[in-house]
N, C-alpha and C positions, 0 to 999 in steps of 0.2 A: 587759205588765202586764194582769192580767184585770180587766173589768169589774165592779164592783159592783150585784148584782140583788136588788133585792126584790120579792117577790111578796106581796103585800097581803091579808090575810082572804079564806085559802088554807084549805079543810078538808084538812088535812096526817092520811094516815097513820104513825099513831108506835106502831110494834110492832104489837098489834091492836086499837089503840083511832083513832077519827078524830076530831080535836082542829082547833076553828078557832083558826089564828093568824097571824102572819107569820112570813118566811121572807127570814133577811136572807144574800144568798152573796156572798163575799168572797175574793180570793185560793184556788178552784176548790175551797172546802168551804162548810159550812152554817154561816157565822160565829155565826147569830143565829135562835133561835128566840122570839116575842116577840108581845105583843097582837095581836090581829086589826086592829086603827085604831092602828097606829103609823106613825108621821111622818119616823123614818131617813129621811136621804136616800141617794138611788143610782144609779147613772148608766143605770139601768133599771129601771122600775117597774111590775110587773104585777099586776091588777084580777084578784086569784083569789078573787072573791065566786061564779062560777059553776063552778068548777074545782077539784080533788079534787088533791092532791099525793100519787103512789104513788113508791115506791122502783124504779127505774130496772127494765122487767122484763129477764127472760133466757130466750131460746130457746133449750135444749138439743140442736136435730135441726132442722138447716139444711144446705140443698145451695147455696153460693155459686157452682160450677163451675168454680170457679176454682184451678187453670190448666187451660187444655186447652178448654174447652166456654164460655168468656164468649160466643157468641152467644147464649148462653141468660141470662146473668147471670154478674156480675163481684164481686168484691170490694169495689167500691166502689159499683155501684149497689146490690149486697144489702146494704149497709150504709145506705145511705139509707132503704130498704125496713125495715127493722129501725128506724130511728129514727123512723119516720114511725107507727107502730106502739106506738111507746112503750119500745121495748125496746134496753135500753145494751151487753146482752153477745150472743153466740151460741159456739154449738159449731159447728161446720162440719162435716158428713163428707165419710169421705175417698176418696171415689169420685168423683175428678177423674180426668184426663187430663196427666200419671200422677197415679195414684194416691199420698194420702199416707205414702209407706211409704218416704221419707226426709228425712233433716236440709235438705237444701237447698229441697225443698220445704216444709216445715215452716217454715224462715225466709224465704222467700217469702212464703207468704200473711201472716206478724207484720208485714214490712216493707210490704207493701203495705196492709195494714192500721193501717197506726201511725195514718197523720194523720185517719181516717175517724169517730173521735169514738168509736167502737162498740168496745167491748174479743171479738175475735173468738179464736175458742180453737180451733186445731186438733183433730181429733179424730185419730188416727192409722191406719194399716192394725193389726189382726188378724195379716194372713199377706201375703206381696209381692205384690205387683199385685191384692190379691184375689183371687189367684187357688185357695187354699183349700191350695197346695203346703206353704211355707215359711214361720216365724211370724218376724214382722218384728223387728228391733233395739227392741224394747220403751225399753228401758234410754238406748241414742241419741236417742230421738225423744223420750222425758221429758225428759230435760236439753234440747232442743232448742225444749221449748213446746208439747206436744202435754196435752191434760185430759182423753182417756181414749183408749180403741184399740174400734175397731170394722171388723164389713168391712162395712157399711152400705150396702145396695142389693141384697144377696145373703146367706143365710147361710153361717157358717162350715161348710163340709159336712159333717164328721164330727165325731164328738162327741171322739173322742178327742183331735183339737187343740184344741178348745174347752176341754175339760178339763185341756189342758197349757198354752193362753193363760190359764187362768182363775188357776190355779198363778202363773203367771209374773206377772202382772200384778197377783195380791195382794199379791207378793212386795215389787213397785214402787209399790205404795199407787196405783196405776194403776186405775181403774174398767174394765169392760168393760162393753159395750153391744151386744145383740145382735138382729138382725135377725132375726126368729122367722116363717121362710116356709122349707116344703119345698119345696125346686123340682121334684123326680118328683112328688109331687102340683099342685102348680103346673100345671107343663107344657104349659106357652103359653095358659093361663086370661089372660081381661083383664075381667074382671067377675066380682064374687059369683055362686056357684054354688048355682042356686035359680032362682028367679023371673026373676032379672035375664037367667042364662046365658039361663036358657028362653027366653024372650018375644023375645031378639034372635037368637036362635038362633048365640049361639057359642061359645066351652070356657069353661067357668068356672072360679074359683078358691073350690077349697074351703075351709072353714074349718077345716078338719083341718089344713091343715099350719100354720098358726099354730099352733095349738093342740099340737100333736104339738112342734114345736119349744121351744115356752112351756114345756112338762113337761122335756123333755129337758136345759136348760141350768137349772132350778129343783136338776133331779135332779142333775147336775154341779156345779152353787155350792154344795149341801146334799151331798154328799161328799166334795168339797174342803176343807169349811168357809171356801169364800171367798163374795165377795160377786157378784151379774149385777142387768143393768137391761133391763127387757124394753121395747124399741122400738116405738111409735105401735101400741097395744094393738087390736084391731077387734072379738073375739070375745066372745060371753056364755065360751066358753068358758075362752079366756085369762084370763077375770077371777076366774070362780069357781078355778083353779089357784094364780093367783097371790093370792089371798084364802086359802086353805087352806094355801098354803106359808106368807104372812105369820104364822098365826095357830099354826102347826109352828117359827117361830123362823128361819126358812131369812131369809136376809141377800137377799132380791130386791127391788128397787124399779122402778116401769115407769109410762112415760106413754102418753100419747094426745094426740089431737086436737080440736079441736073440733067438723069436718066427722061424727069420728065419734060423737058422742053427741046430735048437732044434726039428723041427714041419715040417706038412707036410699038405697038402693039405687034405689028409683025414680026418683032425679032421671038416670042414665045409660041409662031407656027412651027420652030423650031422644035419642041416639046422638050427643051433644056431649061428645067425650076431654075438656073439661077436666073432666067430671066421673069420671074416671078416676085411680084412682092405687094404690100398694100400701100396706098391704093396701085392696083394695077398700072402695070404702061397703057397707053388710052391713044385714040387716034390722033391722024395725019391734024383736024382740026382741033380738037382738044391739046396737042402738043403747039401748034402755032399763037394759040391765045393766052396759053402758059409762057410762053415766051414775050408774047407784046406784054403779059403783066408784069414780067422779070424785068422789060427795056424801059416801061413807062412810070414804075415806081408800084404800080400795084401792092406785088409779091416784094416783100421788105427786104426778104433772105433768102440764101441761098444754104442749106444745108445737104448732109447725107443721108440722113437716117440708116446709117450704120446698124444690120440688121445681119450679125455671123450665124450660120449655120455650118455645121460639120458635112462635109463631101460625104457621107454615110447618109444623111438626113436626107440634102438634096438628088440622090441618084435616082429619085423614083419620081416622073413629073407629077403625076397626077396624085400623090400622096406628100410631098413635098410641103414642108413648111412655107412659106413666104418670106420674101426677105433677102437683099443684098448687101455686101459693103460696099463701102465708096470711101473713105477717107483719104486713100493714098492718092486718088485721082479725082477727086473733086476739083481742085483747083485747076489742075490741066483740062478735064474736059471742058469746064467753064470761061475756061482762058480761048477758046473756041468762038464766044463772043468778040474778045475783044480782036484777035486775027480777023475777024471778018467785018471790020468796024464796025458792028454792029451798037458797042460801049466800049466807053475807055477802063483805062487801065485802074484809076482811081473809083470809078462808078463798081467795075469788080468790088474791088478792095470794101468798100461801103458795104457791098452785100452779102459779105464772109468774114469781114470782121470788126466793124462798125456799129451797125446796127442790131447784131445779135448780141452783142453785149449791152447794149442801150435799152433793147426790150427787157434782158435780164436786169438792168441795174448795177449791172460792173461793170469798174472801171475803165477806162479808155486806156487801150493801148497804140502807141503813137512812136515817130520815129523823129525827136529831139534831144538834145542837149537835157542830160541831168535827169532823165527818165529810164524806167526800169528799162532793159535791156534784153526785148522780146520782138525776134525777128526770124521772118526769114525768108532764106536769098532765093531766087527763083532765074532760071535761066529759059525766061519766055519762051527761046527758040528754040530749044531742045527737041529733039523725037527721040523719041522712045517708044517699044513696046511694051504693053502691059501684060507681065507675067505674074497668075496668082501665085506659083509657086516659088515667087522673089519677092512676096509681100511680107508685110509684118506681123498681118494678121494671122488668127490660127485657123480660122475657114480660108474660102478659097473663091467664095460666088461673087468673082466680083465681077459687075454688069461689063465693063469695060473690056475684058479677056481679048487677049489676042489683037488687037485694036491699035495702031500707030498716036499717039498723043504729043500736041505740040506743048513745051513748057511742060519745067519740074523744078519743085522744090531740093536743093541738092544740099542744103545746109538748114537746120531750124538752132535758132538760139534762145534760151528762155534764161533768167535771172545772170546775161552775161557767161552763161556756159555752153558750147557749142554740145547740144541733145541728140543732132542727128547729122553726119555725114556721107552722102554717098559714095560713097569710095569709088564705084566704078565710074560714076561720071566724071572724077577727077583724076582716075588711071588710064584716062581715053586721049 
């Protein structure tokens, strides 16, 4: 039997308004929404006079590693990391070891995920192994639990499977999601190509091939008349394309990050890999129009692309894997917006956990009377320092290091059961 929690004169968002009241959970829904000084009793009572109630978020572009690669991150410590963060669902890609491009794996990560609090959503393979040959049992892996098909870590290499996964995948109300990097242009680049390659003197990654690929599966969705989602966005260029196809009616939607609208290619004259990752941090200009597409509606979502490597891997820059996490501090760095008026608090909320479930096709999670009971509390004005070695992850590269952050999630609740508590923010 579940506990009974009320959370006490809570500025609760409800749709996009912020309402102070309380917040009565009962049998793992929102039993009772009700005055700010109400006196219910409940077998837990929380003082959310300093604390913001948002609807549960959701990271659409997560690398768990799981199976194959848990030295890096598991399914269950990425799930920790995701609740500590504030965030109730994930998509997972499926560039595991093997890769997600069957039923048994697919019902592995659900089953290993059942008890972890965190509703985790396979993402599926594209083509088997990734390997860019054969387009995987679309049709199997839906019925099996997979929220959309990607080959995420590489793109799909020719247009013309793209164009016949994109086919196939309308067909199965299946999203696709596509990793927009040419690898001939690529070609062994580990840094923005510019300033960054220069100054360390080694191949860069152009923004062409974003950019060339972003056009390419726009141009495929818009004559198929099917739908694509363009993956952790970097370029001014990606934005203005996929801004012009939006406004031509083409069915595309695409996120980003935060690292990229926040950060700049000079933070890896450092020659420290965790500031490394695909696509690269990108310039002073390339970060500015990543942002007017986050403020203008562009860029639909906000995720992390949660990308663990082990403190072993990253110690060498220039041989270094690519790849950061973010889950624990996405929403504070993002909350950076809304401190600088830049967006409100509701328009956030939309871009972490609204709309990524919307492109995925699952359900809305929402802060009402008589709905499941997934939330979490956030004390906007909080600072903190971000220490990797007080994370929940099992790497450590997280972009944020060292870094004062305003606003933290200090409470996450999922079916009515409190998943995550920070204890030192409530021992202070």
């Amino acid at each position: 039997m579940k506990q009974t929690i009320l959370i006490r004169n809570v500025l609760a968002l409800q749709g996009n308004h912020l309402n102070r009241c309380s917040l009565f959970l009962k049998d793992g829904k929102i039993a009772e929404i009700t005055v700010p000084d109400t006196d219910l009793a409940a077998d837990t009572v929380i003082d959310g006079t300093n604390l913001t109630a948002l609807p549960g978020l959701f990271d659409m572009h997560v690398h768990l590693r799981d199976p194959g690669q848990t030295h890096k991150e598991d399914i269950l410590t990425g799930a920790a990391a995701a609740l500590a963060g504030g965030i109730t669902g994930v998509a997972c890609m499926p560039n595991t070891t093997p890769a997600i491009d069957s039923v048994d794996t697919v019902r592995y990560i659900l089953e290993k995920a059942s008890s972890t609090g965190v509703a985790v959503h396979p993402v599926g393979c594209i083509t088997n192994g990734l390997a860019g040959k054969t387009m995987s049992d679309f049709a199997a892996l839906k019925e099996a639990g997979i929220c959309a098909v990607s080959d995420d870590g590489r793109p799909v290499e020719t247009a013309e499977m793209m164009r016949q996964a994109l086919i196939k995948a309308f067909a199965l109300g299946i999203p696709v999601i596509s990793h927009c990097e040419d690898l001939s242009i690529i070609n062994g680049g580990i840094v923005n190509h510019g300033k960054a390659s220069e100054m360390l003197g080694v191949k860069g990654m152009d923004r062409s091939s974003e950019d060339y690929i972003t056009a390419r599966e726009i141009i495929l969705a818009a004559s198929t008349n099917t739908a694509i989602h363009i993956a952790h966005v970097s370029t001014k260029g990606s934005v203005e394309i996929i801004r012009q196809a939006k406004a031509h009616g083409v069915s595309v939607t695409c996120e980003t990050c935060p690292h990229y609208f926040l950060m700049t290619e000079d933070l890896v004259l450092s020659k420290d890999a965790d500031y490394r990752m695909n696509p690269p941090l990108r310039t002073e200009e390339d970060r500015k129009a990543v942002l007017e597409g986050v403020l203008d509606g562009t860029i639909d979502c906000i995720v992390t692309d949660h990308a663990p490597h082990s403190p072993k891997e990253k110690a060498d820059f220039l041989h270094a894997p690519n790849g950061v996490i973010g889950m624990e501090t996405s929403l504070a760095a993002s909350l950076k917006l809304v401190h600088a008026g830049l967006m409100t608090l509701p328009q956030l909320v939309d871009c972490m956990a609204v709309k990524p479930r919307q492109i995925l096709g699952l359900p809305e999670v929402k802060i009402a009377s008589g709905v499941p009971a997934e939330l979490t509390l956030v004390d906007t004005n909080y600072n903190w320092t971000v220490d990797p070695e007080k994370m929940h992850s099992k790497a450590k590269n997280a972009i944020w290091k060292g870094r004062v952050l305003k606003g933290k999630p200090v409470i996450t609740i999922t079916n009515g059961v409190i998943r995550y508590q920070d204890h030192a923010y409530f021992e202070k």
